[in-house]
C-alpha positions as a Markdown table, in Angstrom:
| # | Residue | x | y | z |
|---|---|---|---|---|
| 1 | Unk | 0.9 | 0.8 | -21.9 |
| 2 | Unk | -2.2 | 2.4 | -22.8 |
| 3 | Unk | -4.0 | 5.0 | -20.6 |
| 4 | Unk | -6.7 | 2.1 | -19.3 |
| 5 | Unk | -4.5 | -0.2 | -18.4 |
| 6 | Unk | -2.0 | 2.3 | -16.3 |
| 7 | Unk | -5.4 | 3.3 | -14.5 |
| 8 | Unk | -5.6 | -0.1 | -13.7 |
| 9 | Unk | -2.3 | -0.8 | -12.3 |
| 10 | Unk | -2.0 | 2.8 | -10.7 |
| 11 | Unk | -5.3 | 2.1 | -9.2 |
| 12 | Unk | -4.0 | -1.3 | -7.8 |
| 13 | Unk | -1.3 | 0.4 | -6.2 |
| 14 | Unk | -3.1 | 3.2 | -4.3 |
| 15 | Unk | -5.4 | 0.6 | -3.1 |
| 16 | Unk | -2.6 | -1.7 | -1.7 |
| 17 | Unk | -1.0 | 1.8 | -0.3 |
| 18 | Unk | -4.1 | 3.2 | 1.1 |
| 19 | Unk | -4.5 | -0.4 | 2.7 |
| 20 | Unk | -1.0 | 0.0 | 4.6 |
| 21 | Unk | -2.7 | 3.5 | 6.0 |
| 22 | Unk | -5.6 | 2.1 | 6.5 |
| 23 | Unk | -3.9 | -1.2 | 8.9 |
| 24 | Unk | -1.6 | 1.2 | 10.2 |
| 25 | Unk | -4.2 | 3.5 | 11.8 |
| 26 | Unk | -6.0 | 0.5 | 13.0 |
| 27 | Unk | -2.6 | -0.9 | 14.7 |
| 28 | Unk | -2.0 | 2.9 | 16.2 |
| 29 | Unk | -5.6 | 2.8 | 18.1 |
| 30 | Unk | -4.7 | -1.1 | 19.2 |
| 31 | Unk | -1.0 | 0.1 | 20.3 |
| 32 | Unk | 1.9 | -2.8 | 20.2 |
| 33 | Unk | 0.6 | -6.0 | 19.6 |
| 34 | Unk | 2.0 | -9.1 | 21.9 |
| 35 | Unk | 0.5 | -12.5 | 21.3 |
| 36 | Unk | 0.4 | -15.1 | 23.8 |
| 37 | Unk | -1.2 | -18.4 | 24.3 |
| 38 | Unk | -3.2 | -16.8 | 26.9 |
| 39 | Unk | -4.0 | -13.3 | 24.8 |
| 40 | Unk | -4.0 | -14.8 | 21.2 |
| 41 | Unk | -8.2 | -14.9 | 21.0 |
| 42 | Unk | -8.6 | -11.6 | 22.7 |
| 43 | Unk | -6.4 | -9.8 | 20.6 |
| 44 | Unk | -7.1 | -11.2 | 17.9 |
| 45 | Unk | -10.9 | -10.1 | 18.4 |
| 46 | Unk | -9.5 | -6.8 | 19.1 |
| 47 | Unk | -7.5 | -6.4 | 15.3 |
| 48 | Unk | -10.7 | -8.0 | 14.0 |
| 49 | Unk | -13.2 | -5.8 | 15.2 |
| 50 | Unk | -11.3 | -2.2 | 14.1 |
| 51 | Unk | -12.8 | -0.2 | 11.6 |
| 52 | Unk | -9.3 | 0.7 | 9.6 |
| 53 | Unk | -8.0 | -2.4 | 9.4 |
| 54 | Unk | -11.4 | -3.8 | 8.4 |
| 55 | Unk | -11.3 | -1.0 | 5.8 |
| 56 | Unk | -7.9 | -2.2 | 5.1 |
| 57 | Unk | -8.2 | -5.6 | 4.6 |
| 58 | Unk | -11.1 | -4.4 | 2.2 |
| 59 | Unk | -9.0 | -2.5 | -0.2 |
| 60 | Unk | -6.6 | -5.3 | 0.0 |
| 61 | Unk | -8.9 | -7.5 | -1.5 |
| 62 | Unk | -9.9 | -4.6 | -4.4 |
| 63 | Unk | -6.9 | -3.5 | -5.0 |
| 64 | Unk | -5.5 | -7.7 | -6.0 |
| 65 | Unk | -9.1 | -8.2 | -8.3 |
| 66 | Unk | -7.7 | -4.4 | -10.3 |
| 67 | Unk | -4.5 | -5.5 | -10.4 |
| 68 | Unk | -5.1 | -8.8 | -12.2 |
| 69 | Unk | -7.2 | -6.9 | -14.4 |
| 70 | Unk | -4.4 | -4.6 | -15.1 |
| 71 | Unk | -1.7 | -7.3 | -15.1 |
| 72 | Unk | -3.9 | -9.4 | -17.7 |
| 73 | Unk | -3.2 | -6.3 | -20.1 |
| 74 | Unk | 1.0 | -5.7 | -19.5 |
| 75 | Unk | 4.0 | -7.6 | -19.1 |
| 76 | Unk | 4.8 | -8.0 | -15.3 |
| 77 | Unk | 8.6 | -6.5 | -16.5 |
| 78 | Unk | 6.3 | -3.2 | -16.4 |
| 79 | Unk | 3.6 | -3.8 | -13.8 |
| 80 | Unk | 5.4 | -5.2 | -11.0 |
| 81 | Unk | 8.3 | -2.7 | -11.3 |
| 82 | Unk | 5.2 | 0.1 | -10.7 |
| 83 | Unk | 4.5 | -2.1 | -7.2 |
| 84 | Unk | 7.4 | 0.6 | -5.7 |
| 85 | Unk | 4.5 | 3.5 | -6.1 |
| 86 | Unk | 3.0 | 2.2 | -3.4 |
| 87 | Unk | 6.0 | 3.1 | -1.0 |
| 88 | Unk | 6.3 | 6.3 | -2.5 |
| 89 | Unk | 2.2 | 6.7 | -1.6 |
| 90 | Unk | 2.7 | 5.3 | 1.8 |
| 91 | Unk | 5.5 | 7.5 | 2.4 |
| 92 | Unk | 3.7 | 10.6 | 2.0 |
| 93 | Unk | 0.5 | 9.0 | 3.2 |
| 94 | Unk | 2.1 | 8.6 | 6.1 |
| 95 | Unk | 3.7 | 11.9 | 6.6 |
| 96 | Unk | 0.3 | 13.7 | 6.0 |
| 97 | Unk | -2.1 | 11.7 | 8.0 |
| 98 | Unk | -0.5 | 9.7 | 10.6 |
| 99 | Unk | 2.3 | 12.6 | 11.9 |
| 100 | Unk | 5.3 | 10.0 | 10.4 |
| 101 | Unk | 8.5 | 11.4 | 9.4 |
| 102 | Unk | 10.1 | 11.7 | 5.8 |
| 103 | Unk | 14.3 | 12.4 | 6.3 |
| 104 | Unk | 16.3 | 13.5 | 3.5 |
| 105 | Unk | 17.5 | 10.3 | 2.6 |
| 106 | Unk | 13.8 | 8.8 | 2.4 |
| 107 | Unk | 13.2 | 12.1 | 0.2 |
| 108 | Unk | 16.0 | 10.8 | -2.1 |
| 109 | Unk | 14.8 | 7.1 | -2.2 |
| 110 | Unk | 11.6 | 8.4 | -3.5 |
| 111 | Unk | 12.5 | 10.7 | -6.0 |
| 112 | Unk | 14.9 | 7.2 | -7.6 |
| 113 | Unk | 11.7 | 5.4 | -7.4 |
| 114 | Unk | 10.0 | 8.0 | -9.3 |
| 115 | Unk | 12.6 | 8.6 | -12.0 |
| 116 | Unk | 12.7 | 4.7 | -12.4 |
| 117 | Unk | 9.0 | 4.2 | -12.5 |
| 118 | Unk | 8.9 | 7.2 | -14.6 |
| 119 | Unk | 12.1 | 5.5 | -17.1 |
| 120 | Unk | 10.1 | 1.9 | -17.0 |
| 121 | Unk | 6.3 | 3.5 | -18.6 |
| 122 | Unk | 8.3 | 5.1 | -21.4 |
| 123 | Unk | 9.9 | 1.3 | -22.4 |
């Protein structure tokens, strides 16, 4: 994979991660969400009209138009694989700017998704 291509991919993925962030923040000014067939309209009005997960559904759309570029250029046995960044982002995205925990055993998980994504560019 050459060096344009991986931008493209990795570019993808922080996109569809910063997306996640993005929704989540809107969903944390919203608080838990319970439809209805009375509330359904209202709510739904309500997750429409927040600027994060506007933002979010934005880089959702962004980050699939780079991704197709990028998967137009590499096998999806190597792109899709590099999908798992994007909880290893989110994880740490989470942790810094939404006060989310990280426990050992989530520190572990993303240190294996590293090593692995690492192991899949070198193929």
């Amino acid at each position: 994979m050459n060096l344009t291509t991986f931008a493209f991919i990795l570019s993808g993925v922080l996109l569809n991660a910063l997306a996640q962030l993005l929704l989540k923040a809107g969903t944390n000014a919203i608080g838990a969400i319970h439809l209805t067939a009375e509330n359904w309209w209202r709510v739904g009005l309500q997750v429409a009209t927040q600027l994060p997960i506007i933002g979010g559904l934005s880089c959702y759309v962004i980050s699939v138009v780079v991704w197709i570029i990028g998967l137009s250029r590499v096998d999806v046995t190597i792109a899709y694989p590099m999908l798992s960044l994007g909880y290893v982002v989110s994880a740490l995205g989470a942790w810094w700017f939404l006060g989310e925990m990280i426990s050992a055993q989530r520190l572990l998980g993303i240190g294996v998704i590293i090593v692995g994504v690492v192991i899949l560019t070198r193929s």
